[in-house]
N, CA, C and O of each residue as an XYZ file, in Angstrom:
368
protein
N      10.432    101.352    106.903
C      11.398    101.209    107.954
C      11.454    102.527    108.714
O      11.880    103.536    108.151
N      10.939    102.552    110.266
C      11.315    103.505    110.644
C      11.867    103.508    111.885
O      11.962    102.354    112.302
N      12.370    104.523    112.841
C      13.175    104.561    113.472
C      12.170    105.150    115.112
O      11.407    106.116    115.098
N      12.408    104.415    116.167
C      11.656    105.215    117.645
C      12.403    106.131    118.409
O      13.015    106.114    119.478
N      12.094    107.129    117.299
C      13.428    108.405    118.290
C      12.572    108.839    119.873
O      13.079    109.455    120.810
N      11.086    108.269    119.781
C      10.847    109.066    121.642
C      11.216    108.097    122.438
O      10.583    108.275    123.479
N      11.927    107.106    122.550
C      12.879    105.944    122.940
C      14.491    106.984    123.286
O      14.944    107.455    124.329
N      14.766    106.995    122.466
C      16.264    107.475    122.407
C      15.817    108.906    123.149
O      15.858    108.848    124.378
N      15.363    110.281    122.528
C      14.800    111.111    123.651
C      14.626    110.945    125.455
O      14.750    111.702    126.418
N      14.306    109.640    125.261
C      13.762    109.303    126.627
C      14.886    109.111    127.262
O      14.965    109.575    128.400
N      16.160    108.304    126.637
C      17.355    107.666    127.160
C      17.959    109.019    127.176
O      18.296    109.254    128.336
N      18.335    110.327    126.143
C      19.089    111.258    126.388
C      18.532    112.330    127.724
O      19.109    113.121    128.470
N      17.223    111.910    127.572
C      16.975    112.934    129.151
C      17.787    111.969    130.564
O      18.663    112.323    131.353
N      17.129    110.814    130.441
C      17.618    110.363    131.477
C      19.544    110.085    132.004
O      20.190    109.788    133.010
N      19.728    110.359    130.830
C      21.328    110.007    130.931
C      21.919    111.979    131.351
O      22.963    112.251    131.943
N      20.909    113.003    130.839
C      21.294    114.269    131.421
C      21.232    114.504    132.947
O      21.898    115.208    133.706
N      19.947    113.461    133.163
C      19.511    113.846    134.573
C      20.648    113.093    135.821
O      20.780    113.379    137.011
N      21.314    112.109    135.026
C      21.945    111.148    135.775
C      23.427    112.017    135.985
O      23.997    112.066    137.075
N      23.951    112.708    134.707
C      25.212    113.109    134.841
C      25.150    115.013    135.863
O      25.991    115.797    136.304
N      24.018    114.963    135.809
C      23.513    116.713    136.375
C      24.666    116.880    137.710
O      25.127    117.956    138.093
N      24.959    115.621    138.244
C      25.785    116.362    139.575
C      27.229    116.483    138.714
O      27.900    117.374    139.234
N      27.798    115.987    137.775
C      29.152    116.046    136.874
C      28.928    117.664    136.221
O      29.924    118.192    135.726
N      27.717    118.374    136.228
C      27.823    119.495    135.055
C      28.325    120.436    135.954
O      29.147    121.239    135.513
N      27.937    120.509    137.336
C      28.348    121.676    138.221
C      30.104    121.789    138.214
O      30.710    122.608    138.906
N      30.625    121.012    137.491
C      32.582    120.623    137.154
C      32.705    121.515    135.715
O      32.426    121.135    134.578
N      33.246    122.899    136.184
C      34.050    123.116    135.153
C      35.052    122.141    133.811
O      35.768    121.143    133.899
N      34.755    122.794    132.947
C      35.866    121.998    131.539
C      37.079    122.035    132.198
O      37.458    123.042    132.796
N      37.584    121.223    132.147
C      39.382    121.142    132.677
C      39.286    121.025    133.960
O      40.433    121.149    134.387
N      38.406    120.818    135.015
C      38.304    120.296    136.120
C      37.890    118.820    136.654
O      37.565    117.907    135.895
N      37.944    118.720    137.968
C      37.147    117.048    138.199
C      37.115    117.765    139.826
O      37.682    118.690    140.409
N      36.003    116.633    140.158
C      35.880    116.882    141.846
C      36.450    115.871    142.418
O      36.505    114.800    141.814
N      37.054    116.027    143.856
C      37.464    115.031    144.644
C      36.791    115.258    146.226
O      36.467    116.335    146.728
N      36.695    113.914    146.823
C      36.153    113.694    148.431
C      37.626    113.590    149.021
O      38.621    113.029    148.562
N      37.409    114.418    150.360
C      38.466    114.673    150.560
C      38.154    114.765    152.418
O      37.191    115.395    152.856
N      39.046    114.100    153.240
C      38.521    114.023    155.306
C      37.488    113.033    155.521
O      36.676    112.536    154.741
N      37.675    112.882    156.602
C      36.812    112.053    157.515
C      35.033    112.966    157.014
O      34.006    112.447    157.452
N      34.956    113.866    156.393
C      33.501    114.631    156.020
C      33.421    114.574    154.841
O      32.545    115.238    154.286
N      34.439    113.647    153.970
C      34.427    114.278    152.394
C      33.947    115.121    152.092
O      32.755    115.256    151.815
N      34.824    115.920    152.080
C      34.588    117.572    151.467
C      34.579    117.562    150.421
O      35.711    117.331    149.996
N      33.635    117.741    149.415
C      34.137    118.226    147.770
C      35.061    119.363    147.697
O      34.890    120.527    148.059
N      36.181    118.734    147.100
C      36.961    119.824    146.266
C      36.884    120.129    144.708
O      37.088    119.095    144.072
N      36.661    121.194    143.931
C      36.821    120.925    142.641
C      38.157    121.401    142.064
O      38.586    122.532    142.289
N      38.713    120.622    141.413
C      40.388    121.176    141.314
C      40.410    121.083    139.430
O      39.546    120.797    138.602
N      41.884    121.491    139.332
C      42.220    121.408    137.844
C      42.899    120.381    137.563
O      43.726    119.926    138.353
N      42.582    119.699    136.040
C      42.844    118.415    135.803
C      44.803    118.592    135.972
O      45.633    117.698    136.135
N      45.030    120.308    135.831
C      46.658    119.724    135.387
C      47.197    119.256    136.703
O      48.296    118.710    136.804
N      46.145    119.556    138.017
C      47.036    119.000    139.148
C      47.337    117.464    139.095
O      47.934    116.974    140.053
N      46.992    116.721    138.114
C      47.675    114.847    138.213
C      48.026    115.101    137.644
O      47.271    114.780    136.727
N      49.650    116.088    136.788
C      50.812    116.113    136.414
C      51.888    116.150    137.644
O      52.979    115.585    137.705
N      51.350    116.853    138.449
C      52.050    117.118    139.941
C      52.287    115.401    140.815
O      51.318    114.652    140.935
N      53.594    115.033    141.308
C      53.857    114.026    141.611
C      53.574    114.031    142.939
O      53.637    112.917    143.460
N      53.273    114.966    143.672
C      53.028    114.669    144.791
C      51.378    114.356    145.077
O      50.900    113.877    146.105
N      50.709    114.747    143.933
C      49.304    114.580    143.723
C      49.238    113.139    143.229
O      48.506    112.352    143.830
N      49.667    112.897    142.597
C      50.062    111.319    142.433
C      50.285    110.564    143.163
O      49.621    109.533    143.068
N      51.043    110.626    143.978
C      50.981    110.127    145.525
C      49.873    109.939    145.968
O      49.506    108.783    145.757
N      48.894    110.764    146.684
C      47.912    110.905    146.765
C      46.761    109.755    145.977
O      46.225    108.764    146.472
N      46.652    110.255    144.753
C      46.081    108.967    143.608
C      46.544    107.789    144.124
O      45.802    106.992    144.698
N      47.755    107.614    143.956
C      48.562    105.559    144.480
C      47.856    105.258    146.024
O      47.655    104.104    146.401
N      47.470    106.600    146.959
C      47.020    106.206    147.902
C      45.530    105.574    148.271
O      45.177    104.656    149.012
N      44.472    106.960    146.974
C      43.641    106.220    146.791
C      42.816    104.800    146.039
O      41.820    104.079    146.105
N      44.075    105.057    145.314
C      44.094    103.150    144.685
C      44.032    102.040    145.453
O      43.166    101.181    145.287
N      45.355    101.950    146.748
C      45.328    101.043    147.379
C      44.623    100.954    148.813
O      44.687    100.060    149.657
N      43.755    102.479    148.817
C      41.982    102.115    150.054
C      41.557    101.891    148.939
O      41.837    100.725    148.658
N      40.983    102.418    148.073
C      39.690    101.894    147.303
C      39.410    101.528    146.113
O      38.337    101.546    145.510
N      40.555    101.155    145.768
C      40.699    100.639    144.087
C      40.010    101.504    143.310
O      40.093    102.728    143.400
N      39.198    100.789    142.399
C      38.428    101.400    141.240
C      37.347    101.622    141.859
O      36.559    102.044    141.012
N      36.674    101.565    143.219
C      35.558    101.198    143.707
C      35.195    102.684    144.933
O      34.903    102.476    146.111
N      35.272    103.699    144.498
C      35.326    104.893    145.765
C      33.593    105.207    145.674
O      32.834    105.460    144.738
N      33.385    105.012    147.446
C      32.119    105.082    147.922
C      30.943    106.274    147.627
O      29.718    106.386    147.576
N      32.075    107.017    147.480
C      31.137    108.765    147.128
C      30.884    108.649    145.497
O      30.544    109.762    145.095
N      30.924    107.867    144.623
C      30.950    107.821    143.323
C      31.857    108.967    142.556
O      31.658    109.277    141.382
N      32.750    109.477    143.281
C      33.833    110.277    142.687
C      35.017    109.764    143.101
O      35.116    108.552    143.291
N      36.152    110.677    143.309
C      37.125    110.095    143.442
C      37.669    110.195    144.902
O      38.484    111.117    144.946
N      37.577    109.829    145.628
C      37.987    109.931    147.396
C      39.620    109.299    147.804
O      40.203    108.217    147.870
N      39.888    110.796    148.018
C      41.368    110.799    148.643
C      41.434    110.331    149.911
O      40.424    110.581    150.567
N      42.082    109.877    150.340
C      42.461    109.717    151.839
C      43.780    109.756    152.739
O      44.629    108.934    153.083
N      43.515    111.227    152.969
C      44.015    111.850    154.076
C      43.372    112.954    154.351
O      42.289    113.234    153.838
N      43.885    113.567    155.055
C      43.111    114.399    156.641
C      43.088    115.763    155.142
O      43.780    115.808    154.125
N      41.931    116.735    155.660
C      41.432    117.639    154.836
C      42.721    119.343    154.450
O      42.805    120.183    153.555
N      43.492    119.026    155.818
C      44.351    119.822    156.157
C      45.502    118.858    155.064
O      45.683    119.407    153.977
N      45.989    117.994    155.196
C      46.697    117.591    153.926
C      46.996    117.746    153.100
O      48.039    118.211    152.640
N      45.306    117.043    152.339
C      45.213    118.137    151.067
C      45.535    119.729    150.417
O      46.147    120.032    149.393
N      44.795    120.690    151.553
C      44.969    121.715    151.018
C      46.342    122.358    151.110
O      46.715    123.295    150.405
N      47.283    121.558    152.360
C      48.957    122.354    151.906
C      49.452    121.670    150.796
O      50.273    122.344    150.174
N      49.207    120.413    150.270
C      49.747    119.776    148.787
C      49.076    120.731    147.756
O      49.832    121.196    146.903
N      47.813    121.074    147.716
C      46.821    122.050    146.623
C      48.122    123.318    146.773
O      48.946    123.639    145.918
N      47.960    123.816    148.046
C      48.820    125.192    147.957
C      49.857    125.457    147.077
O      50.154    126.347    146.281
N      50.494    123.995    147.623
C      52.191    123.780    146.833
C      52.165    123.997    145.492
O      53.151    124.532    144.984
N      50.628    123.489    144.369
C      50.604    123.633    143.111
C      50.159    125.184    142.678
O      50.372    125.552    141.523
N      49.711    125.824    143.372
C      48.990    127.501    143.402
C      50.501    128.057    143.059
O      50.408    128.707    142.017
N      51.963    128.048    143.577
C      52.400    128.820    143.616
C      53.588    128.434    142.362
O      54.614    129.105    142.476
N      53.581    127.677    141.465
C      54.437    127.547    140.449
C      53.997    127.593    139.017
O      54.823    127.469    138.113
């Protein structure tokens, strides 16, 4: 009985190569699309404790459900938005 580990090898490269745009995300971070240019932002996970960031989230739920076009998570509102809500969490 034996086992085809250059099978599984094959699947762990390809599953590295697939997640390679997720590694450039710091531990304790996530990226978000963000304007009419989706801008990547990379932010810190504790900002979805913040309720006004939550907001935000409920907004992108009800444009794009579970289903956001950039395969990350796409906010929607204007890019200037975002970054005075980001600010608001910088200073507490």
């Amino acid at each position: 009985m034996g086992f085809r580990l250059p099978a599984i090898r094959r699947a762990s490269f390809a599953a590295r190569q697939a997640t390679s745009k997720s590694e450039d995300v710091p531990k304790g971070y996530f990226a978000v699309y963000v304007g009419e240019k989706q801008n990547r932002f990379v932010i810190p996970i504790s900002y979805l404790n913040q309720p006004s960031f939550q907001y935000l989230l409920s907004q992108a739920e009800e444009e794009f459900g579970y289903d956001h076009p950039m395969g990350g998570l796409t906010i929607p509102c204007s890019e200037d938005a975002f970054k005075h809500t980001i600010s608001c969490f910088n200073g507490q």
